[in-house]
C-alpha positions as CSV (number, residue, x, y, z in Angstrom):
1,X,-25.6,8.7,-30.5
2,X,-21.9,8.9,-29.7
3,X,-20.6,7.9,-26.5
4,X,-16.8,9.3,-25.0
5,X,-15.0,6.5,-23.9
6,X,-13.0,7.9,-20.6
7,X,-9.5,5.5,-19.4
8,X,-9.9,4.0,-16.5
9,X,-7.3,5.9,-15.1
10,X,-9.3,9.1,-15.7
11,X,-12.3,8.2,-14.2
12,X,-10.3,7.1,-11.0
13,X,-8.6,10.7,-10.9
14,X,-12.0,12.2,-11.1
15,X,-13.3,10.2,-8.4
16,X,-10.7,10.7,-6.3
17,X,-10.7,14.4,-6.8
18,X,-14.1,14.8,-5.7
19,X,-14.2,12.0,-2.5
20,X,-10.8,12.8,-0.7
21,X,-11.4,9.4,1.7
22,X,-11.7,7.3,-1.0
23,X,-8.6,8.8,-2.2
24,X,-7.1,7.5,0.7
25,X,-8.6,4.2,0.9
26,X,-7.0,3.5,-2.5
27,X,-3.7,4.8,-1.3
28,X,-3.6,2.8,1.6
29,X,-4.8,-0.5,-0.2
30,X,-2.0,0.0,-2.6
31,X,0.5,-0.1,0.0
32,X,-0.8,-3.1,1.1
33,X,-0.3,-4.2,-2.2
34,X,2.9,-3.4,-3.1
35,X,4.1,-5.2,0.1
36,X,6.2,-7.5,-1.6
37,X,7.8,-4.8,-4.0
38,X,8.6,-3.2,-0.5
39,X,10.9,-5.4,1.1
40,X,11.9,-7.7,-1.3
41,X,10.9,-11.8,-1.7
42,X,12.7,-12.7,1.3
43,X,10.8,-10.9,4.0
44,X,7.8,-11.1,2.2
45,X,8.3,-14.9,2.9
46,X,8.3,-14.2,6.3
47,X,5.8,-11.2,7.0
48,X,2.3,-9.8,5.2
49,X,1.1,-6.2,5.4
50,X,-2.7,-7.1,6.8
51,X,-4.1,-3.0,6.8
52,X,-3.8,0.3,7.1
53,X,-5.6,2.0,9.8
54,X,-5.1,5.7,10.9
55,X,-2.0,6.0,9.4
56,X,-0.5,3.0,10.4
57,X,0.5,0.3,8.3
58,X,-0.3,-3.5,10.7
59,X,2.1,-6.2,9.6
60,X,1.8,-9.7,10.8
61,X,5.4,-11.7,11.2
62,X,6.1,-15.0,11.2
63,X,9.1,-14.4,13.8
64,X,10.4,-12.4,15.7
65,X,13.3,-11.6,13.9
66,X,11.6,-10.5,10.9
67,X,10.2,-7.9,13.7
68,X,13.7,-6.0,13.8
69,X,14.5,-6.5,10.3
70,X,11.4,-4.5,9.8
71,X,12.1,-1.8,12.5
72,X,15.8,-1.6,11.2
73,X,14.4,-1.0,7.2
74,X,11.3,1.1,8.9
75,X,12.3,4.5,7.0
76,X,13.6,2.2,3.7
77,X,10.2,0.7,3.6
78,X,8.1,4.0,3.9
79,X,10.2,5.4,1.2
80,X,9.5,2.6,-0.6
81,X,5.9,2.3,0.0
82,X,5.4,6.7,-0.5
């Protein structure tokens, strides 16, 4: 009996295909992820994305000048994060 063996990456495509939420469950847990990536080391040191909920991405400060280094690289960070 032969088997296909699918990539993983396939398999996720498919899935996602067919359950649109899950699609954007794993879109918004990977810009959780790639927080750090985001904004560099240094304000990573100093603030965590927590969720994503409705659209909006929560991030936790420690600060609050990291705050309004955040809202001043708001629409560098989406770009970054899309």
């Amino acid at each position: 009996m032969a088997t296909r063996m699918n990539r993983l990456s396939d398999v996720l495509d498919s899935l996602r295909r067919l359950y649109p939420t899950l699609s954007k469950r794993v879109d918004e847990a990977s810009a959780v992820a790639r927080w750090e990536t985001a904004v560099g080391v240094l304000i990573a040191r100093h603030s965590r994305a927590l969720r994503v909920s409705g659209g909006v991405l929560f991030v936790e400060v420690d600060h609050p000048i990291w705050k309004n280094e955040l809202q001043y690289r708001k629409r560098q960070i989406l770009d970054a994060l899309n």
